[in-house]
Structures are given as C-alpha cells and as structure tokens.
C-alpha positions in Angstrom: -10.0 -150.2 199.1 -13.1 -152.8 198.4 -11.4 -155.1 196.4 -10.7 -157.6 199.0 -14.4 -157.2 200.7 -15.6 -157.4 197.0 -14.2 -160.4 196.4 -15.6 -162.3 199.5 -19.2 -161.0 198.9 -18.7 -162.3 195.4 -17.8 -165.8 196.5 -21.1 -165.9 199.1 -22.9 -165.2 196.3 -22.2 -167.7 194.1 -23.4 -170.5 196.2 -27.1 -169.4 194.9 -26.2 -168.5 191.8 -24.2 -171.9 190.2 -26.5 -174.2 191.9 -29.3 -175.3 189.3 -32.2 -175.1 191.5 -35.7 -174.7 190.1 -36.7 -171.0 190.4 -40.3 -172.1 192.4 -38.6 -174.7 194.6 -35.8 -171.3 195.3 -38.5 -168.9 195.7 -40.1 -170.5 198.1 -37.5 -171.8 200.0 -35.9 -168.0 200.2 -39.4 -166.5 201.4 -40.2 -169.2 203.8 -36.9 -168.4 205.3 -37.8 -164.4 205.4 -41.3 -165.3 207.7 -39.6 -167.4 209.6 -36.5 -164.9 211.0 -39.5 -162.2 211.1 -41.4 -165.0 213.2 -38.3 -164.6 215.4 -37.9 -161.4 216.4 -38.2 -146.8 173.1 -35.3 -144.4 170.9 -31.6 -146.3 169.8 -30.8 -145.4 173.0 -32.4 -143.9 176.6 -31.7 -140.4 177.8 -32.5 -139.1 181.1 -34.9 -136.4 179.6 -33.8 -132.6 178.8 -35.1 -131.0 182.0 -32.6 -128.7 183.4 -32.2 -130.6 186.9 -31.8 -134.1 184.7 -28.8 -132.6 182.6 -27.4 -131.0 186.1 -27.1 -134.4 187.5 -26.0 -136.3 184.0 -22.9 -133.8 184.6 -22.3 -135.6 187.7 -23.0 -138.5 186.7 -20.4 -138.5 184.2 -17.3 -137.8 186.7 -18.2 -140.6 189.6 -15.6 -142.8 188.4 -12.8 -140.3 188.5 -13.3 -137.9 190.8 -14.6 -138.9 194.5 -15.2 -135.3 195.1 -17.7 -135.3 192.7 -19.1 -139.0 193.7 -19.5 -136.9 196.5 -21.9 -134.2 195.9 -23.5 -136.4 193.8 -24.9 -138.0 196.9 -26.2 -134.7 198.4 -28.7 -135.3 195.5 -31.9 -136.7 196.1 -31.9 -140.1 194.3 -28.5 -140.1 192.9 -26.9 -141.3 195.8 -28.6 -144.8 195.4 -28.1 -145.3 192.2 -24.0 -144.4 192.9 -24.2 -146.8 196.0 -26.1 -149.6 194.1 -23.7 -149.9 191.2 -20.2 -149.0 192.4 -18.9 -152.3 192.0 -20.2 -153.0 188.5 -18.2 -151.4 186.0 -20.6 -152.1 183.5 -23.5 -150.6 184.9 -21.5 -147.5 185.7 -20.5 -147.4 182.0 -24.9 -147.0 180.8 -25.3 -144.6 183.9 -22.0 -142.5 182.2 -23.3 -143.1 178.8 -27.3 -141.6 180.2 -28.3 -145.4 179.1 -31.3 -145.3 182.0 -34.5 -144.3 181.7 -36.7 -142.7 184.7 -39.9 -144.5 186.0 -41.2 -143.3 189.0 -43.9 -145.9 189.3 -45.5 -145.5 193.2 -47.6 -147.7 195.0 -48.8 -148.0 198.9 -50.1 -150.4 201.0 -50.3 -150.4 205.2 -47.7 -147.6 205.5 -45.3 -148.7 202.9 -44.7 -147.1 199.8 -42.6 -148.6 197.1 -41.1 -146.8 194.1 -40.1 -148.1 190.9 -37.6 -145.7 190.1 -35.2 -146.3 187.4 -34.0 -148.6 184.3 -31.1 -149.7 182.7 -32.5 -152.6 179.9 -31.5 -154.3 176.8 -32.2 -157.2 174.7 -31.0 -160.5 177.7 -31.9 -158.3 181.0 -33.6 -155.3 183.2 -32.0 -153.7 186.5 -34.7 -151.7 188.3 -33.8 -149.8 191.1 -36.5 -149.1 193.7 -37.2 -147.1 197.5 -39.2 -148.6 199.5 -40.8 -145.5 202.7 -42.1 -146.8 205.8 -44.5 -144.4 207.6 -42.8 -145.9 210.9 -39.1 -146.6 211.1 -38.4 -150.7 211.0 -35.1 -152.6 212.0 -36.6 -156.1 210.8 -38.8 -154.9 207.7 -38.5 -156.7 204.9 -40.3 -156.0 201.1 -38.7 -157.2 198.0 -39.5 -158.0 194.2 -40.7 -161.2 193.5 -42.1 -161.5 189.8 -42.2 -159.3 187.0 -45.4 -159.9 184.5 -45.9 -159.3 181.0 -48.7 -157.1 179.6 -51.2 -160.3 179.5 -50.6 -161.0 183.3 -48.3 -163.7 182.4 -44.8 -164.2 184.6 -41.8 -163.6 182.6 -39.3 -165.9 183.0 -35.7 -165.0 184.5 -33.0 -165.6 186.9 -33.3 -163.0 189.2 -31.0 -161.6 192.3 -30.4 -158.5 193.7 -27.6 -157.1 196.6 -30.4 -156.8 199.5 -32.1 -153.6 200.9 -29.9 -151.0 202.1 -31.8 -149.2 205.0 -31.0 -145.7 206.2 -30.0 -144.1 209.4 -33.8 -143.9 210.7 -34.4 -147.6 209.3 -37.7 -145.4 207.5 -36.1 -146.0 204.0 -34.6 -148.6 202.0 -33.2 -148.8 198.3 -32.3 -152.4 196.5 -31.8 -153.1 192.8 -33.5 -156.0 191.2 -31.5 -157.8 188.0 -33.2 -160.0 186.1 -32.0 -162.4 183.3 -33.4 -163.8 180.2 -32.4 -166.8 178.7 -33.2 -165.2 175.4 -33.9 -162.3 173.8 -36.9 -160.2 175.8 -38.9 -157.8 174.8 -39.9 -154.9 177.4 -42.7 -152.6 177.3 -45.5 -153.0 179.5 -44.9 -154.8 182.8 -45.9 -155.2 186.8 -43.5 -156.1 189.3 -45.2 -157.9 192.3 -43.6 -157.5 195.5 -43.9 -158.8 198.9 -44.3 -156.4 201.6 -44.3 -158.8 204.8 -47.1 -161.1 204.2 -48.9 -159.4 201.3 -48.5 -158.8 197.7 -48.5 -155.3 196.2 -48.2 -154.6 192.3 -46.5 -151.7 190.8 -47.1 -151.7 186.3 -45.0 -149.1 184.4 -43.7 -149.2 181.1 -40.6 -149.1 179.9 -40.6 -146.5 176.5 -37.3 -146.9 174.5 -35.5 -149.5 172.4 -32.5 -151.7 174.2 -29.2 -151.9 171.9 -28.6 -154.4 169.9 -26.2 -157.0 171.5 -23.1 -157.4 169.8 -22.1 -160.9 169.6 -18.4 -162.6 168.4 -18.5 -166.6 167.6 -15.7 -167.8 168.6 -16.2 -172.0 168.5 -12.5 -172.7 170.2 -11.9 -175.5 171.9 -8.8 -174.5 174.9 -7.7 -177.1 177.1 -7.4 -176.4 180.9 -4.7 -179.0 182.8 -6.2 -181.8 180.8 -9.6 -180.6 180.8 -11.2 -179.7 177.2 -13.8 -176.7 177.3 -15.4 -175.0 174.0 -15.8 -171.2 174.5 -18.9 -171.0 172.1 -20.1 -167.3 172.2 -19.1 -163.8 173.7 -22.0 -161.7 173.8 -21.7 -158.3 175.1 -24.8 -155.8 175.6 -25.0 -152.4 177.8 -25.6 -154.4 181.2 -23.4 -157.7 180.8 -21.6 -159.8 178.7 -22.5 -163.5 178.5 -19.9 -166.0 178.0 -21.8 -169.2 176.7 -19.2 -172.2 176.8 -19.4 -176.1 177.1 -17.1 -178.5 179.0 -16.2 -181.4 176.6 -18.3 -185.3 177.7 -15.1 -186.9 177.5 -13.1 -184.5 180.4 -12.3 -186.6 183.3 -13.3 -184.0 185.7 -16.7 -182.3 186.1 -16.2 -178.4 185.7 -18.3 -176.8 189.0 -17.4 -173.1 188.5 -15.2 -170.8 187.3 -14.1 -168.4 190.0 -12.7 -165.3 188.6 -13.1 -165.3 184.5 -12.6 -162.0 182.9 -12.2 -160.0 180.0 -8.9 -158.2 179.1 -8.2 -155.7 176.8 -4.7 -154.8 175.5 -4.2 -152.7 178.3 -4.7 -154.6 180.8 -7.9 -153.3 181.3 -10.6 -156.2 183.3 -14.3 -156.7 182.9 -14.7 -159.4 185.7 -17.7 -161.7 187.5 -20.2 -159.8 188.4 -20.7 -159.0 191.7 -24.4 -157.5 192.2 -26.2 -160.4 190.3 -26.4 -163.8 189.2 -23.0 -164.5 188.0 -23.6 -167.7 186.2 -26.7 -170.0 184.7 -25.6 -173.6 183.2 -23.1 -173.2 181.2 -23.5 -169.0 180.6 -21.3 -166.7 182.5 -22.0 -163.0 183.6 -19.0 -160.6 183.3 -19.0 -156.8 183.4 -20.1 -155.1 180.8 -17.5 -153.3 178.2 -20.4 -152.6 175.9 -19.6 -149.0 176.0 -15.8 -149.1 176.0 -14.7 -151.4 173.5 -11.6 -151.6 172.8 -9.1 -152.5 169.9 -8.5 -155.8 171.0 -10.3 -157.8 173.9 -9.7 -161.4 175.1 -11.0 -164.0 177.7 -9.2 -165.0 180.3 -10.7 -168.6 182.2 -8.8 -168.0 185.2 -9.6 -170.3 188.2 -12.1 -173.4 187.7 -13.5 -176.0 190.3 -12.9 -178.8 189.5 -13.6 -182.7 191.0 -12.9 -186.1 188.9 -16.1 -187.5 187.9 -16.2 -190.7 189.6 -15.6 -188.7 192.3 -18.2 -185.9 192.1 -20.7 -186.8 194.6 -20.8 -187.8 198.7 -23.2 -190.5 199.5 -24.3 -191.2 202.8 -27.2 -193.3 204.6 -29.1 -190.8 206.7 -30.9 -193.8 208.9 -27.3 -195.8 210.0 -25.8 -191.7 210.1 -23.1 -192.8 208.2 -21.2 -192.0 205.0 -20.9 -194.4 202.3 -18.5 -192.9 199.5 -16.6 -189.6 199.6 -13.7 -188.6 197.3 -10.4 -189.7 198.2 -9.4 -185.8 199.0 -12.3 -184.9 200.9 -11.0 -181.9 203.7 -14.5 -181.5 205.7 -15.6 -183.7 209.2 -19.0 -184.8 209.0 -20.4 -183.4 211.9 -23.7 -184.5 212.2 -26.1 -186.7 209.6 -30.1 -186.1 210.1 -32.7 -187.5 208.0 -33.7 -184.0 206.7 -30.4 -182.2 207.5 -26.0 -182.7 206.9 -23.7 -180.6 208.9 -20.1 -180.1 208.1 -17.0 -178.6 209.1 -13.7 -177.2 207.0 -10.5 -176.8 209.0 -7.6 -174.6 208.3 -8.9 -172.8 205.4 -11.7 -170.5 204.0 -13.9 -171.9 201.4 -17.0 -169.0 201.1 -19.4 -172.1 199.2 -21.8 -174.6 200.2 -21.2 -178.1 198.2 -23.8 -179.4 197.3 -26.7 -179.3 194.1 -29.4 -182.2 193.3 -29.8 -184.9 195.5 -30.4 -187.9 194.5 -32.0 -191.3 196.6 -31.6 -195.1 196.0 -35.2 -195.2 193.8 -33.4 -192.4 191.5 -35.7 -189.8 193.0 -34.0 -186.4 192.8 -34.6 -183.6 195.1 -32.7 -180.3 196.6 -31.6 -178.4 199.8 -34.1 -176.4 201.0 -32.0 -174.4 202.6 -28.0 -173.9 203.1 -25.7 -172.2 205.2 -22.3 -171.7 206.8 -21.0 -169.6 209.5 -18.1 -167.6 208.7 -14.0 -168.3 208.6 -13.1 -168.1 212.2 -9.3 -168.2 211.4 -9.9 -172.7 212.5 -12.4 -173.8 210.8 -16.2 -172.5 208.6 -19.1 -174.5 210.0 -21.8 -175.5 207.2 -25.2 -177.1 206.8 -27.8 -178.3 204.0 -31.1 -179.2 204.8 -33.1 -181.3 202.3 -36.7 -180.0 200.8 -38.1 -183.4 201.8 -37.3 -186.3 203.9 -39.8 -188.8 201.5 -36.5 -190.9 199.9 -35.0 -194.0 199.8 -31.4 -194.6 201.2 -28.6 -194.1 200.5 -28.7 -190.9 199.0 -26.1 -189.0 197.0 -25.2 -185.6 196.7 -23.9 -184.0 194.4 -21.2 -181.6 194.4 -21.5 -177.7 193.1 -18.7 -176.8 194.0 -15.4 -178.1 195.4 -12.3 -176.3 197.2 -9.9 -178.0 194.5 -8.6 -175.9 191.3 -7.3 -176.5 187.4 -6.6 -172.8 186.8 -5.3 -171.0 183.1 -3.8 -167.7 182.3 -4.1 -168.1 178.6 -5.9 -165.2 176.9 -8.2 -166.6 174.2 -8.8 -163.8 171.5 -12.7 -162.3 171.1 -11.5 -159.9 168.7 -8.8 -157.5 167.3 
C-alpha cells in the first residue's frame, strides 16, 4: 500500500544523503533555511524493564508486523504509537523493537513553553536512533525544534552523519514526535551524552545516559571484485549490526564511468526475502551503503544484490558553464535538462518528459581550482511535463568558468547478479 509512496520519499532523500558536503557547511545551510521560511510566515542486550505495563506493551510490540489489528491498539497506547509510526518502513528497526532491543530514557527539558523529551533508544557499536516529543504549551502550525549535535561526556561533539524523517505534528499542532539517526564512521562508544537542540532561535540541552552494552556487529569479508556492464566494483565488507547493515565497496580507478549511486541495492536471502535502502536515514556516505537491518533474522544463506547504479562516463561527469557571459561551456553529449536561467550565485534547470526525484550536482569547482558547494537545492515536483530545479552556490567569490560536478545522473548500468555473503 506504501510501497510506491516509499519509494519516492526514498529517492528525495538521497539528494542529501550521496552528496559529500561538509557536515558544518550542511548544518548551516539547512538551519539558515529553517529562519528564513519562519521569517516568512549496558547488559548483551537491552530490555524494556520488567514492569508489568512494559511487558503489556512488549506483547504488542511483538505482533505489529502481522497483525494490523494489533498495530492497532498498540496506538491507543501512550507512546507506542510513535515509535510504530516512526519505524514502519524500516524492517530493521522493527526487528530490535520485536526483539525488546530499546532501552527507555525519558530525559525532559523546557524552555519558553516547549518541552522536549528524549524518549527512547535503539544503539549499537556504528549508530544511535533516539526518538523524542517535543509539547508546546500553545498549539503551532510553523514550529520548528530539532536535534542538532549530540556531545560526549567531556562536552566534545561526536562526530556523525545525521538525518531524521521530520516532525510529525498532531491534530492540535501542540505535539510533535521525530526520530534522530546518527552514524559513526567507526566503532562508538555510548554512555554519557547531551543532545543540543534548536528550539527556534535558541539552544536547549537534554544529557541522559545510555546503560547497556550494543551487540557486537557481525561482519563477512567478502573482497570480490563483480563487474557491472563494463564497470569493475570491489564489494569489500558486509557488516550487519541490530540497526543497519553497511555495505563498504569501491569502484575500480580504471572504470570508464564514475559510479554516482546505487538506487535500490538489497540483501536477499534464499527465500526471496529483501533487506533494502533505508528509507528513514542516511542511506549512503562515500563509498558505505545503508541497508535494512537482518541482524535479528539471519538466515541460511544471504546475498547482495547491486541492482540499479548511476552512472556518467568520466570525461563526461561534470557541466561547466560561465556565470558572467550566462552561458554553458561543456555538457555531456546526453544531457536531457534546458538550462533555464544562469546567475552568478544561482543555476536553474528543467527536465521534460520524465521524473528524476535528484538534484545533480556536488563540489563545485572554479578556474583558480577553488572548490566550493550549493548552499541550497531544490526542485519542484513531476507535473506529468516536466520537474523544475535549482542550485544556489555558498559563495559567489570564484573565478570563471566553473564546473559542476555531477552526483547524480538520470542514466543507468543496472545487475541482477546475487553475490554470496554467506551460506
């Protein structure tokens, strides 16, 4: 029923989450654009503790995925309902709620009629989802709070990839639940922390503690090289812990084409059975890729699948254009968008005909070898003729020409082949 709806909230995504941007230059850029629109209008494993009303709703818990009878009561329960809402399309995470992986926090804090709570966490030894309520004394259809740094227990900033869905408000616009996930590059530990978040102009810091110890991540070495349509790629590691599993690969130097992004990898098992993108977090960083997590349903025998990849020859992989003259210098040879309008600090572009849910472009670079990024990007969506898109550039100190370089690309290699993780 939300397959398709999935799948197109997925693809939005990604155009964050696949370009390299450094996290300050995104931070800022994202919260500058929040005051602006407002300017406009530890144990092997966690259990929910042995209180009677905990193991009443770990009973329900347990059924979500099969019966939506029970999915619903479970939303008659005070706090429940979020964490059902927030997770329904991540198998994985569905899979630690099922298996009581999840550990309570309940961490409050208030400032100017807004109260924020910390309450849950599912862990391990590469991430942290928190899922939080923010309560507004006064009901709010242009409120906006969210998490923006999580701090170790010296004070100092942790560093991760970070996204989250968005808040999801209520019917009186008085409360709103979101779900922060975080990813480390390596191997984190959790105990004592502080989340900072921004409520409007103003910073508000919740510390709690996180008390158990994360599974250990099981990880299969796989070192296979598979050729896609010409292109080499080495599928390096498979690791697969209780929130996701990270598929670290490398596209061969010597590939003709520059890999952008692979659209819709997945695990199968011999069932049939398919751990896919994730869809309520960052889905990829360099060359790592987020899937689902199967930590808790492994199977007898589990392969990766590479699916769809962008893909755009190399001497080919950037448009360069002349923001003084307005013109455009060197685009590839299949290049489906109208240039609509070229500013010194801003590109516009069209796509006729068909839907393509990503923005194009990464790092920019000028004539003095200068590199820079968008500060912002954005498209209008499929009108059934054409999507409508634009990149505005953090700075408009460079040298002409500039080039552009492409993150992604509406042109495909795609493979079926099912490369064995284990059996």
């Amino acid at each position: 029923m939300f397959g398709e709806e999935e799948k197109r909230l997925s693809n939005y995504k990604k155009n964050i989450d696949r370009i390299d941007i450094p996290e300050d230059k995104l931070e800022n850029a994202m919260f500058e654009g929040i005051r602006q629109a407002k300017k406009k209008k530890r144990s092997s494993k966690w259990k929910i503790p042995a209180l009677a009303a905990a193991v009443f709703l770990i009973s329900f818990i347990l059924t979500v995925r099969v019966s939506p009878v029970m999915a619903g009561h479970i939303a008659s329960i005070p706090g429940m309902d979020r964490i059902v809402e927030l997770i329904r399309y991540d198998r994985g995470l569905q899979s630690a709620v099922n298996n009581e992986y999840m550990e309570p926090i309940g961490a409050s804090r208030s400032i100017d009629g807004v109260k924020v709570t910390i309450d849950s966490a599912i862990y391990d030894e590469y991430g942290l989802v928190l899922f939080y309520t923010i309560e507004l004394d006064e009901p709010s259809e242009y409120f906006y709070a969210g998490p923006t740094k999580i701090l170790d227990e010296t004070g100092d900033q942790i560093t991760a990839a970070s996204s989250g869905p968005g808040l999801d408000a209520s019917n009186d616009n008085k409360t709103f639940t979101g779900l922060w996930n975080l990813l480390f590059e390596e191997k984190t530990d959790l105990t004592d922390l502080t989340v900072e978040f921004e409520i409007d102009d103003e910073t508000l810091s919740i510390p709690f503690s996180l008390t158990g110890d994360p599974l250990e991540t099981k990880q299969f070495d796989l070192n296979q090289v598979v050729e896609v349509e010409g292109q080499k790629v080495e599928i390096q590691h498979v690791k697969i812990s209780p929130i996701r599993a990270i598929v670290e690969l490398e596209s061969l130097k010597n590939n003709s084409m520059k890999l952008l992004s692979f659209e819709n990898m997945k695990m199968v098992n011999g069932n049939g059975d398919e751990w896919g993108i994730v869809t309520n977090g960052a889905s990829a960083s360099g060359e790592s890729y987020y899937l689902q997590s199967n930590y808790f349903e492994m199977p007898e025998e589990l392969s990766l699948v590479l699916g769809k990849i962008q893909a755009i020859d190399k001497d080919e992989a950037s448009l360069v254009i002349d923001t003084f003259q307005k013109k455009v210098l060197k685009k590839p040879d299949y290049f489906p968008f109208e240039i609509t309008d070229i500013e010194r600090g801003r590109i516009e572009y069209e796509l006729k005909g068909q839907e393509f849910p990503y923005s194009l472009f990464g790092q920019i670079t000028d004539a003095d070898e200068k590199t820079f990024y968008e500060s912002s990007s954005g498209m209008g969506g499929f009108n059934g003729e054409k999507t409508t898109y634009y990149s505005s550039f953090e700075t408009t100190k460079y040298q002409n020409p500039i080039s552009l370089e492409f993150s992604f690309y509406p042109q495909w290699i795609e493979s079926d082949e099912k490369i064995k993780i284990f059996d």
